[in-house]
C-alpha positions in Angstrom: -28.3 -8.8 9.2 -29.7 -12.3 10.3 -27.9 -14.2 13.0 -24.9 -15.7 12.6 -24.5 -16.7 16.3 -24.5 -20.5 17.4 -22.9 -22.6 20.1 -19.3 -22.1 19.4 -19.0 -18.3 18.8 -21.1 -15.1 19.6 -21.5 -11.8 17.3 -22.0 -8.9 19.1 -21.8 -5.0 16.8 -20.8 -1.4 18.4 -23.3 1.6 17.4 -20.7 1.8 14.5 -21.6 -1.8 13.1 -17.7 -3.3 14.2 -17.9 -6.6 14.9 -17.0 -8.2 18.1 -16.8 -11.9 18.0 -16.6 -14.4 20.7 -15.8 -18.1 20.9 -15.2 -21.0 22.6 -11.6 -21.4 20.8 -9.0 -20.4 18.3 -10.6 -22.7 15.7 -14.3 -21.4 16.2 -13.1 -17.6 16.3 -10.9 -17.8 13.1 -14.3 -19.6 11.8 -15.8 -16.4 13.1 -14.4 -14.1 12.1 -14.4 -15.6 8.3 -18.4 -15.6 8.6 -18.5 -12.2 9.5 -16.5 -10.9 6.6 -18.1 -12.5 3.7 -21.6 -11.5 5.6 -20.3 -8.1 5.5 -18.0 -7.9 2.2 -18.8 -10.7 0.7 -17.8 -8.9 -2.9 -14.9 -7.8 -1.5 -13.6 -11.2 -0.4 -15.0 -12.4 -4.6 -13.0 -9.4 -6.0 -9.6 -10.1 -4.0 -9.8 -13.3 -4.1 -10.4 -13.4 -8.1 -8.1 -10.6 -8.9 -5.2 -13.0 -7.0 -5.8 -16.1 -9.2 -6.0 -13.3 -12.2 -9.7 -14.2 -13.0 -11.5 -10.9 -12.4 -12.7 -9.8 -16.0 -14.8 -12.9 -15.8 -17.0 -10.7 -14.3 -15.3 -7.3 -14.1 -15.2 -7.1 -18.1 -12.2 -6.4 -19.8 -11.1 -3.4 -18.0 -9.5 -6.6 -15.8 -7.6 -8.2 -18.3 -4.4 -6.5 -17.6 -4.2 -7.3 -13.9 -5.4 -10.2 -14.9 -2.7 -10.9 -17.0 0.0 -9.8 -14.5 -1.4 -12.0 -11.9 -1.0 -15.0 -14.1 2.2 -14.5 -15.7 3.8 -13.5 -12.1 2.0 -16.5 -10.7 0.6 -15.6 -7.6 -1.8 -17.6 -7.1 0.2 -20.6 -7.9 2.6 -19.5 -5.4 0.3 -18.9 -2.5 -0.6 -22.8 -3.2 2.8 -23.6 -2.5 3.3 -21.3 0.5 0.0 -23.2 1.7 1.5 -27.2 0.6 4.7 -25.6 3.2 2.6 -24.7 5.7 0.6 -28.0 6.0 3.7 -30.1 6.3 5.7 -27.7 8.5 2.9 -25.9 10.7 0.0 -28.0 10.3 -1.8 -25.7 13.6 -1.4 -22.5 11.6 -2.6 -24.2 8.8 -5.8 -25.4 10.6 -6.5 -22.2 11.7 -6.3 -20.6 8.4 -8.5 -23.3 7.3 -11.0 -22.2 10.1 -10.8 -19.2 8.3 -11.7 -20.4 5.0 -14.8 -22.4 6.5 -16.4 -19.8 7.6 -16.0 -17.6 4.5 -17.1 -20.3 2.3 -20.3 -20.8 5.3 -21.0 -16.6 4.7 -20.4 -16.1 1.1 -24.1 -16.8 -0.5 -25.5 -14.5 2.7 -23.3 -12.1 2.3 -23.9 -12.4 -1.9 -27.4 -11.9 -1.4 -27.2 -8.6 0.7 -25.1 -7.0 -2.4 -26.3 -6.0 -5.6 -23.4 -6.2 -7.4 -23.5 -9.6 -7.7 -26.9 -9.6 -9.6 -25.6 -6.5 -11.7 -21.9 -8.1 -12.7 -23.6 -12.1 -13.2 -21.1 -13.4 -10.7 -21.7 -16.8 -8.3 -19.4 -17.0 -5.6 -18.0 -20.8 -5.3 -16.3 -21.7 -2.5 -12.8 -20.8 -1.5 -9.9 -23.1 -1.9 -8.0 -23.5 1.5 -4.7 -21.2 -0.2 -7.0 -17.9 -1.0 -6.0 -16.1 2.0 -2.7 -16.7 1.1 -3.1 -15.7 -2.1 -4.7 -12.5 -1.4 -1.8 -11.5 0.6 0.4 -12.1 -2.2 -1.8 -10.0 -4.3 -2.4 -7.0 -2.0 1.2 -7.0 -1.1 2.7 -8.3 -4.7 3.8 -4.0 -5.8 4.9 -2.7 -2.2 8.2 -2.9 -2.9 7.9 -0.8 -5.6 9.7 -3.6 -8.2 8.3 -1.4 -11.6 10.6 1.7 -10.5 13.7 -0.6 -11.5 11.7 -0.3 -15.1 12.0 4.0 -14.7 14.9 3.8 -13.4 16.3 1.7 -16.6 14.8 4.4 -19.2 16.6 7.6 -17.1 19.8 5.7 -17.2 19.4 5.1 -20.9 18.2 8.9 -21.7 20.2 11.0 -19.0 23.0 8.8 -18.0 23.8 6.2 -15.2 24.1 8.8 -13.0 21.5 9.9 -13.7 18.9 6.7 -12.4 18.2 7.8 -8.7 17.3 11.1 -10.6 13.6 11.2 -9.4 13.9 9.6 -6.3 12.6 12.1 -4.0 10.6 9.1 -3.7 7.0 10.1 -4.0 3.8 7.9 -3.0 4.0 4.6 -4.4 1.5 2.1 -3.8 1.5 2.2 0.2 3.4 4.4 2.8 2.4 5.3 6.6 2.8 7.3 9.5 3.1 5.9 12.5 4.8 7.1 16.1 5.3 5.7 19.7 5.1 7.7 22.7 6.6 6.4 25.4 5.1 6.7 28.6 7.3 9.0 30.7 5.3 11.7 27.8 1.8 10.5 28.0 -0.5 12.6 30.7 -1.1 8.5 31.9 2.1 7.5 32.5 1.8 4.5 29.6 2.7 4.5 26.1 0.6 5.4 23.0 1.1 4.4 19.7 -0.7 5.9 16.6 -0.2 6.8 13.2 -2.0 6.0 9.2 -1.6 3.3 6.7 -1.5 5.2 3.3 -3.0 3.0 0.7 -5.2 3.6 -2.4 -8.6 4.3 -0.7 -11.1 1.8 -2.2 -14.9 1.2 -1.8 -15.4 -1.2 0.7 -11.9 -0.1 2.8 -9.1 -1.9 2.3 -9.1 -2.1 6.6 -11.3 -3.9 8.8 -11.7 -2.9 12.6 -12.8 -5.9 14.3 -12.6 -7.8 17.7 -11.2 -11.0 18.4 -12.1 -12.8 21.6 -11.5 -16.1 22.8 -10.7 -17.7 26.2 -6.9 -18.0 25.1 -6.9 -14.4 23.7 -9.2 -10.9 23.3 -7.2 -8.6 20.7 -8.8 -5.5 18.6 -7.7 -4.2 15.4 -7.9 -3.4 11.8 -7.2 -6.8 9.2 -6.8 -7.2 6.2 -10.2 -8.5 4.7 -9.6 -11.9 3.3 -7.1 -12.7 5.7 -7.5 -14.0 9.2 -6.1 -12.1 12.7 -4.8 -9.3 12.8 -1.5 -8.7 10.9 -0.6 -4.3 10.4 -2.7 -3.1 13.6 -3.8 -4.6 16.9 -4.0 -4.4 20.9 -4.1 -7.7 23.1 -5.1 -5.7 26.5 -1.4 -5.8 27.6 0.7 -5.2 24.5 0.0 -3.4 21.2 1.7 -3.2 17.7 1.5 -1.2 14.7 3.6 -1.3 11.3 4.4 0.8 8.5 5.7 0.0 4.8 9.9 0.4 5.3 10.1 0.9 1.8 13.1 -2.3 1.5 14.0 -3.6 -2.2 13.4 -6.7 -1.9 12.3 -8.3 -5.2 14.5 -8.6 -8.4 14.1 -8.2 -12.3 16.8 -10.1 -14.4 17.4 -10.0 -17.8 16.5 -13.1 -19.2 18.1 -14.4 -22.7 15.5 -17.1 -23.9 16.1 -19.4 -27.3 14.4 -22.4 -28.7 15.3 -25.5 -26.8 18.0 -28.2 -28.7 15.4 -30.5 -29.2 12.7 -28.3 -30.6 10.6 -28.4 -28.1 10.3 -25.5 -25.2 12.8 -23.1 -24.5 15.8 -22.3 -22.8 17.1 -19.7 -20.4 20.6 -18.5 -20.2 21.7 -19.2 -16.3 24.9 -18.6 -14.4 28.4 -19.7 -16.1 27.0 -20.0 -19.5 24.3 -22.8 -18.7 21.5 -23.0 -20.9 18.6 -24.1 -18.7 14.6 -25.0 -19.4 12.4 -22.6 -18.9 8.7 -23.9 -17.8 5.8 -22.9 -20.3 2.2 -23.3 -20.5 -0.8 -21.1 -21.2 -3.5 -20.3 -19.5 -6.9 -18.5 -20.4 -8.6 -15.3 -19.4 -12.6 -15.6 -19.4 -13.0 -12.1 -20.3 -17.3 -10.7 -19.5 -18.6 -9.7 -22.3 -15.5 -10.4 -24.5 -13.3 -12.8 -26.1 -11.1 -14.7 -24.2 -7.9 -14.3 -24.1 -5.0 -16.7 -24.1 -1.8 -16.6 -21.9 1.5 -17.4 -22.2 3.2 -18.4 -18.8 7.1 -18.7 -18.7 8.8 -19.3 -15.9 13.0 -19.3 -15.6 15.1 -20.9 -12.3 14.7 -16.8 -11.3 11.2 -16.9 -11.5 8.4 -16.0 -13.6 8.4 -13.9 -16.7 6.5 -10.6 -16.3 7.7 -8.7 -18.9 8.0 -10.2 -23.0 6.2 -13.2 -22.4 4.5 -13.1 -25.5 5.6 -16.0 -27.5 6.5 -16.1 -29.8 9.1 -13.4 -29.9 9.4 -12.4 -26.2 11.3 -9.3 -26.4 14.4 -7.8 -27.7 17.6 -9.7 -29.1 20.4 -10.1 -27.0 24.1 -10.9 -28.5 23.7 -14.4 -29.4 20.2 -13.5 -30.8 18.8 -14.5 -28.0 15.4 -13.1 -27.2 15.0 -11.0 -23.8 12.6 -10.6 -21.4 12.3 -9.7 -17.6 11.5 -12.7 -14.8 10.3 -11.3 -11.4 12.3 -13.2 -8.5 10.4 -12.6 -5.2 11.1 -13.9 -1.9 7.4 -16.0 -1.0 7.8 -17.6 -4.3 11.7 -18.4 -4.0 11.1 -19.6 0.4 7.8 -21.2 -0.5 6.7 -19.3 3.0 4.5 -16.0 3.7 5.5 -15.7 7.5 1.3 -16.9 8.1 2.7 -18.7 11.5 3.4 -14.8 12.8 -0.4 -14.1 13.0 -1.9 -16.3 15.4 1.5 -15.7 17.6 1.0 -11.7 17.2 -3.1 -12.9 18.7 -1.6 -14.4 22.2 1.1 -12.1 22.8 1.4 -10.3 25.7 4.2 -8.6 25.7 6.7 -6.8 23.4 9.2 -9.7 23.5 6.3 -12.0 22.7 5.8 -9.5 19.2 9.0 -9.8 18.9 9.7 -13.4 18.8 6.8 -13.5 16.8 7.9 -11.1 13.9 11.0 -13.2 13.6 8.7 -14.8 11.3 7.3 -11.9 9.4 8.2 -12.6 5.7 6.5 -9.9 3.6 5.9 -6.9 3.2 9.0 -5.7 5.0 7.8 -3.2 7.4 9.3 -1.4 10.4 7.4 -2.1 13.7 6.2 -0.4 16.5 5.3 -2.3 19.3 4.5 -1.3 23.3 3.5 -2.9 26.3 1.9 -2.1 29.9 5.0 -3.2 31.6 7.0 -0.3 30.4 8.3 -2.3 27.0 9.0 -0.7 23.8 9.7 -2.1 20.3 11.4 -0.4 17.0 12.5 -3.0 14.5 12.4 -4.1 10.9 10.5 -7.1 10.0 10.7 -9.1 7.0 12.5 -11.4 4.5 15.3 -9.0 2.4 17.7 -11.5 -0.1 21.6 -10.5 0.2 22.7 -9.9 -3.0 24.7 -7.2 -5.4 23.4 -3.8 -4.8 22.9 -2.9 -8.6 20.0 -5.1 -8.6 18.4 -3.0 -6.1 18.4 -0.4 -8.7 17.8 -1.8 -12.6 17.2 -5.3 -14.1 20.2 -7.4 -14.2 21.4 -9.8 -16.6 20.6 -13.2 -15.4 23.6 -15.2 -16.8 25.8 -13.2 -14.5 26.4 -15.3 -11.4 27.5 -12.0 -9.6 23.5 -11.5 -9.4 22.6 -14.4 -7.5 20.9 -14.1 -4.0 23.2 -15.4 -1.3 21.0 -15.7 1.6 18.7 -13.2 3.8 19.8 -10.0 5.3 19.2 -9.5 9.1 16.8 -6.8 9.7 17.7 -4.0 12.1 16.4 -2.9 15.9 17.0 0.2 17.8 16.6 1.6 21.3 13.2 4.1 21.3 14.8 7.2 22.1 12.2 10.3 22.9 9.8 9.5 20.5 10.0 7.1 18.0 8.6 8.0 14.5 8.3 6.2 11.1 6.8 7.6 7.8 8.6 5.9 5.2 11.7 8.0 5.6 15.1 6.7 5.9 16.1 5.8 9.2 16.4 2.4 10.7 15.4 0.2 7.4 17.9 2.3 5.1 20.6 0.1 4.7 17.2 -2.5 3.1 16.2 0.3 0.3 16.9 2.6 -2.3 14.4 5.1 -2.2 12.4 6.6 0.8 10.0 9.4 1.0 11.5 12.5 2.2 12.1 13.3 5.7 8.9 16.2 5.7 6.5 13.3 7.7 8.6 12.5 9.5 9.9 15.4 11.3 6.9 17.5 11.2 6.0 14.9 13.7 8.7 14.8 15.5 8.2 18.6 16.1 4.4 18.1 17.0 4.9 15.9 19.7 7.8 17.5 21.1 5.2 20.1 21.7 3.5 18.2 24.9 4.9 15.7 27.3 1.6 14.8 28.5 -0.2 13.3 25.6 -3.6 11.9 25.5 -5.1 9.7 22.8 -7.7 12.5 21.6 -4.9 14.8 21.1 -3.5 12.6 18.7 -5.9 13.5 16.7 -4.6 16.7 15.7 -0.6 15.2 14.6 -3.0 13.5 12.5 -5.1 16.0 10.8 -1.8 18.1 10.4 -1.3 19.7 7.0 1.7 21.9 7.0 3.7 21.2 3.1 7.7 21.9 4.0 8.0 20.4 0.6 6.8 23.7 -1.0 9.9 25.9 0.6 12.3 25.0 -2.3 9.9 26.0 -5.3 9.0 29.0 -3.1 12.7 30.0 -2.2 13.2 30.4 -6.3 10.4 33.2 -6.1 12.7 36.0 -4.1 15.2 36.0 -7.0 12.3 36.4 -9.9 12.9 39.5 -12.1 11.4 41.7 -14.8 7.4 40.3 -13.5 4.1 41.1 -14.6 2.4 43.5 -11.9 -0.1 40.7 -11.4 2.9 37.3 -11.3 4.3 39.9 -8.7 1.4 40.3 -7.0 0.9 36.8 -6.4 4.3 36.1 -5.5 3.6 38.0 -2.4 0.8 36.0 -1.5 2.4 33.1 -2.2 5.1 34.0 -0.1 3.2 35.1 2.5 1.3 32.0 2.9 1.3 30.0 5.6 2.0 27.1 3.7 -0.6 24.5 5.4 -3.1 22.9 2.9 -6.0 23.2 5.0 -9.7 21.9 3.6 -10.5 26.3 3.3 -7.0 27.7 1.9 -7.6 29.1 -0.9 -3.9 30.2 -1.0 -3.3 26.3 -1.2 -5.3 26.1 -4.0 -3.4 29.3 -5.6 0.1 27.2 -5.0 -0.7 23.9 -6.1 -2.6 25.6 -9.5 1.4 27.2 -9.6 3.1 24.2 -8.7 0.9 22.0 -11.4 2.4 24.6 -14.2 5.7 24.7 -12.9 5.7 20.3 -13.2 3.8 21.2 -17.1 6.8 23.4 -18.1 9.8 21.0 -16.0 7.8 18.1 -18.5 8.1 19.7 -21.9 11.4 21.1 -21.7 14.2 19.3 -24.2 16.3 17.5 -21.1 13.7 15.2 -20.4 12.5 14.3 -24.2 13.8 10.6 -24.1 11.4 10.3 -21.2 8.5 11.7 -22.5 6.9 9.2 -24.7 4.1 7.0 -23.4 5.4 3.6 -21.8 5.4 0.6 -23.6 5.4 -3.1 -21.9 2.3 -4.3 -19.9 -0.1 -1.9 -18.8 -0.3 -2.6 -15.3 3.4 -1.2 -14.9 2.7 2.2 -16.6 1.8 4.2 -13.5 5.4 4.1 -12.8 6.6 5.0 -16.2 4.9 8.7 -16.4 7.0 11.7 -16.9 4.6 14.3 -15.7 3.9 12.3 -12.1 7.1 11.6 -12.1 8.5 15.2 -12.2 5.3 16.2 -9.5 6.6 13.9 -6.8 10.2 14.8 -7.9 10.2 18.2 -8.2 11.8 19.1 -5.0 15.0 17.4 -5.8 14.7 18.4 -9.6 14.9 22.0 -8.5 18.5 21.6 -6.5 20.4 18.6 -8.8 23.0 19.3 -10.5 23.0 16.5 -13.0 20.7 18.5 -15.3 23.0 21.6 -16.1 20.6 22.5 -19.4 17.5 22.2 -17.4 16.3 26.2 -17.6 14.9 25.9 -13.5 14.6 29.9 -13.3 13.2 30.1 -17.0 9.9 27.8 -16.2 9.4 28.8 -12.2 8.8 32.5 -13.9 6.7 31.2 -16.6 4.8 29.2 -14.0 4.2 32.2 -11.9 3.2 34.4 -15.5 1.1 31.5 -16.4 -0.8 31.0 -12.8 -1.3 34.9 -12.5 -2.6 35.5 -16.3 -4.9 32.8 -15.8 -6.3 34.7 -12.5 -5.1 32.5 -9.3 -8.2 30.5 -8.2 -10.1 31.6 -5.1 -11.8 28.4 -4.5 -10.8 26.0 -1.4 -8.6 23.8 -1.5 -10.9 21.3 -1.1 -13.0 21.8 -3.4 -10.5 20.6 -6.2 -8.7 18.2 -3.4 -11.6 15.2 -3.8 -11.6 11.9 -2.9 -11.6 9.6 -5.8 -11.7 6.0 -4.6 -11.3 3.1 -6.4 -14.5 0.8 -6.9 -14.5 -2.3 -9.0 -18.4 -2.2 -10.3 -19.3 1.3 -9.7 -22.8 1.8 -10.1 -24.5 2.8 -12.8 -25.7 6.1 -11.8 -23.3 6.9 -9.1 -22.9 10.3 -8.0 -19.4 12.3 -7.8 -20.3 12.8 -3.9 -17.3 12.1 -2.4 -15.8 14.8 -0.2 -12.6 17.1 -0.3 -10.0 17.4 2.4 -7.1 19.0 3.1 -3.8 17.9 3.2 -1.3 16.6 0.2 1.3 14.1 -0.4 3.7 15.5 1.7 1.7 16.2 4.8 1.2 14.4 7.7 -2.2 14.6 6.8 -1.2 12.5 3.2 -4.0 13.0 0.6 -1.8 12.3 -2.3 -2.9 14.2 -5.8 -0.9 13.7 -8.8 1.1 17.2 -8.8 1.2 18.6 -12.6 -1.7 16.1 -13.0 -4.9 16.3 -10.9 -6.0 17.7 -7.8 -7.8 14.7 -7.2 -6.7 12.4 -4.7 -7.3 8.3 -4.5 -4.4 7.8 -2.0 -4.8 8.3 1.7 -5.2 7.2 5.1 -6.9 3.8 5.1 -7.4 4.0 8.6 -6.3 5.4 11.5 -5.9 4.0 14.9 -4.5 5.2 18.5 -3.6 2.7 20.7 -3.3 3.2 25.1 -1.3 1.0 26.6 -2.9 2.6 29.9 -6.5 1.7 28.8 -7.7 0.0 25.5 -10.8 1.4 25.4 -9.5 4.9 26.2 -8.2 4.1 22.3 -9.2 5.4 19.4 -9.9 4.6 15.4 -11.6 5.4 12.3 -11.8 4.2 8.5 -12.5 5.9 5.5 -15.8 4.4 5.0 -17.3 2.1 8.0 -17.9 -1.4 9.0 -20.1 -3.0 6.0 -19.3 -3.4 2.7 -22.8 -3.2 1.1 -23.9 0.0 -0.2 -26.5 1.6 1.4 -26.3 -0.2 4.5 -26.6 2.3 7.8 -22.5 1.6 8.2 -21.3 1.6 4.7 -20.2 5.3 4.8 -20.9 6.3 8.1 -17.4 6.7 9.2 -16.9 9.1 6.3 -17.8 12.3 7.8 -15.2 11.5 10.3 -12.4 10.3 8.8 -12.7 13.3 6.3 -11.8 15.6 9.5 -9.5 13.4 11.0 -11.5 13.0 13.4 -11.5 9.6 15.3 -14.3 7.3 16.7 -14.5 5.5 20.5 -13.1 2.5 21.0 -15.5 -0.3 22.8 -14.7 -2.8 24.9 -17.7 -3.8 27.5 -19.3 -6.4 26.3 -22.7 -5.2 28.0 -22.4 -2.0 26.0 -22.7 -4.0 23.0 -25.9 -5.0 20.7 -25.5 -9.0 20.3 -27.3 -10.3 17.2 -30.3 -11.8 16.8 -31.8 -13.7 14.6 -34.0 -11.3 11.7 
């Protein structure tokens, strides 16, 4: 790479390629650290940043056009631009900073475009960045964490099983993001201090959807992994003397409402039935989709006083008849777009603190995605809270749309987001625990307390043998569909045959079992048969409505992640249980149990936006599954494939920051081929984890090339 060092800021690179930057300010290092990026993903930064303002299939073709299309309607870029208008006239130092930010991007882009063939290959130009795009990436990246499409799933069980029924399949499974993450204090750490560590789970993409990078300025010096696109250091980082960590607390906080639309008085627009019977206007434009190597396509944009139409926006009949005869449709009401702020003043105060009460004040702030915190410093602090923006309101719109004309449905304010005293260890992985009284559905408690029971194991801890609570890949979800097996009569010599062994497993999905291939190729049929049988028929058509909120309208995926509770309910009386775990087992056995690892069916599938052309399936498999502390998440009764994982993983010493540890899925650059594209791979793959550097004289500083 060619120098990018000059007067006001230094970039110096580990053997791994992580950048450490240095400047003479805030300003300059925020400018920094913007260079560096689009140098390094510079089609990253273009896909983000166009996949936020819904313009993508202008150069991603038309496989785009339906995020593209969700974008626009839900108006996220057009809210970012107004969290941005807030923050210049109430923070105007944050929003110089993020303007630093943008500077430097813009200054990187055409070097960074040059070292990437994609650009060539797909015909796209970078132009430069409008001062909101790193607020509109957030909104993007962060726009399905809470999960909003569920209420959609939720709506057709109630309508084919019952209202009881709508929680049915919330074993909650992997959504789009989850995480492990744990604090040990210090009075269980072999160096007296605390440690924090853990995993954000997220979609594993090509380049990583984390960035370990350095931040060093006279006023601060904090490591970490950001966000790409977005400046400091918001999930993960460690200023010397304090250190935080987050994962996703899995809080409801955005809202569908039934909207009843009709043609305005005058004949011209439309109306939107409000609170109390008050017919009100409903904004409307449309906007068009540049599609490569397509037609365009043309959008219709409605937005009510609950916020923007995502669902039966097609004009002009928008969706189903209400009463009156009334069309409905579904708006979206989320909280950046309702407060007009993202919480962007948090990440410069999370760069200077020094303590946990400085992370604390400073997560007052936080707005979205709600998380639950971790936080430690070297004076013996400790920190387990919820941070983030949750609207008060009536709990059945936590679960289903809800009509919009029914004041009862209103939000009323913001909830105030819980702390507790660390006690022992303090663990989070998505489980209920501090953040419940902010959710409806959590992943279960297997994460959670197989960690708990690792690191009761020691009470002298060291960062390297954090490693192996990471690369842990015991399954206690498989004991219920197991426990069924005992009971099993009048079976095949070879179903009972591999009962035994199923039995007799030791029920870790590690990278060589082959018995954990032989069990998930049994669980897959048992989730086949649980799919076909009668009680679930309402559900088993393919989804209709926009595209980009089928993932969450499956049956089959549904009934994988599910299964555990599906097997124990009792609101499915007719569902035959002991009838398909037998035929399962017959079916597995008569097909002869696979004897191949388990990784070699468990693959990485990443994401990639422009794969190329002749692209190799070369991707490793791992251990692990969904339910594991090691979380490679396949689609039970689907694939064995996985695209969901750690993004990165991270081990922070409060004793010693360089006695710290980290790793990503892929490595520092974004350009294929480069020497640090993929070298992290091997690595990550084992769970194992990479050194930490810190001395500046044991770092390369860049020259010019």
């Amino acid at each position: 790479m060619s120098s990018v060092t000059n007067e006001a800021y230094e970039v110096y690179r580990d053997s791994w390629g992580i950048p450490h930057l240095r400047a003479s300010d805030p300003l300059a290092l925020a400018h920094a650290q913007g260079r560096v990026t689009a140098v390094d993903r510079a089609w990253q930064l273009e896909v983000e940043r166009h996949r936020a303002q819904g313009s993508s299939a202008a150069f991603l073709g038309a496989e785009a056009v339906t995020w593209d299309r969700f974008a626009r309607r839900a108006r996220l870029d057009d809210t970012a631009r107004r969290c941005h208008e807030a923050l210049l006239a109430d923070d105007p130092d944050t929003a110089a900073w993020v303007a630093a930010y943008v500077d430097g991007v813009n200054s990187g882009l055409a070097e960074g475009a040059a070292r990437d063939e994609r650009f060539a290959r797909s015909g796209h130009v970078p132009t430069p960045w409008e001062p909101w795009v790193p607020l509109s990436i957030w909104v993007a990246t962060h726009i399905l964490f809470a999960g909003f499409p569920t209420k959609l799933w939720r709506e057709r069980v109630a309508r084919a099983l019952g209202d009881r029924a709508a929680t049915l399949f919330a074993t909650d499974g992997p959504g789009t993001a989850g995480s492990n993450g744990w604090l040990v204090p210090g009075d269980r750490t072999a160096s007296g201090s605390a440690i924090i560590a853990g995993d954000p789970h997220r979609f594993i993409e090509d380049p990583g959807v984390y960035q370990q990078i350095r931040l060093s300025c006279p006023e601060y010096d904090v490591l970490g992994i950001a966000v790409p696109g977005v400046p400091g250091l918001a999930h993960f980082g460690h200023t010397g003397s304090a250190a935080w960590a987050i994962t996703n607390a899995m809080s409801d906080y955005q809202d569908l409402y039934v909207e009843r639309l009709r043609p305005a008085a005058d004949g011209d627009g439309l109306e939107a039935l409000g609170p109390d019977g008050v017919w009100e206007p409903v904004t409307r434009h449309t906007e068009t989709i540049t599609v490569a190597g397509g037609p365009d396509e043309r959008v219709e944009v409605l937005e009510t006083a609950r916020g923007p139409i995502v669902i039966g926006a097609e004009a002009p009949t928008p969706g189903t008849s209400g009463a009156d005869g009334a069309e409905e449709v579904l708006s979206l009401r989320y909280p950046p777009r309702v407060r007009r702020d993202l919480g962007f003043a948090t990440l410069p105060a999370l760069l200077r603190a020094r303590t946990v009460a400085d992370i604390d004040r400073a997560l007052d702030g936080w707005a979205e995605p709600v998380n639950v915190v971790h936080a430690a410093d070297t004076e013996g602090g400790l920190l387990h809270r919820v941070a983030g923006v949750v609207p008060l309101r009536d709990p059945a719109g936590r679960l289903r749309p809800v009509p919009a004309w029914d004041s009862r449905y209103a939000w009323r304010g913001w909830a105030t987001t819980p702390a507790e005293p660390v006690q022992g260890f303090a663990v989070m992985a998505n489980a209920r625990g501090i953040a419940s009284p902010l959710g409806v559905e959590f992943a279960p408690p297997h994460r959670a307390d197989r960690i708990r029971e690792l690191l009761s194991g020691s009470a002298d801890w060291t960062p390297k043998a954090m490693a192996d609570v990471h690369a842990d890949t015991y399954l206690a979800s498989a004991a219920p569909l197991l426990a069924l097996l005992p009971a099993l009569d009048g079976l095949s010599p070879a179903a009972d045959a591999l009962r035994a062994r199923l039995l007799a497993w030791d029920r870790h999905m590690d990278a060589d079992s082959t018995d954990a291939t032989v069990f998930a190729a049994f669980r897959t049929a048992t989730v086949r048969r649980f799919a076909a049988d009668p009680v679930f028929a309402g559900l088993a058509d393919a989804p209709g409505g926009p595209e980009v909120f089928h993932p969450w309208q499956y049956l089959v995926p549904k009934i994988g992640y599910a299964l555990e509770g599906l097997l124990g309910t009792d609101l499915l009386p007719d569902l035959d249980r002991t009838g398909h775990v037998r035929a399962a087992l017959e079916e597995t056995a008569g097909a002869g149990a696979p004897e191949a690892a388990w990784s070699s069916v468990h693959r990485l599938a990443p994401w990639q936006a422009l794969p190329a052309p002749d692209a190799e399936d070369d991707w490793p498999g791992l251990g692990g599954d969904h339910d594991c502390v090691n979380a490679t998440s396949s689609v039970p009764g689907f694939t064995d494939r996985f695209a969901r994982a750690s993004a990165a993983r991270y081990v922070w010493d409060l004793s010693d920051r360089e006695a710290g540890l980290w790793a990503v899925p892929l490595g520092a650059d974004g350009v294929h081929g480069s020497p640090h594209h993929r070298d992290q791979l091997p690595h990550w793959a084992r769970c194992e984890l990479i050194p930490i550097v810190t001395d500046w004289d044991l770092l390369t500083k860049e020259t010019s090339g």
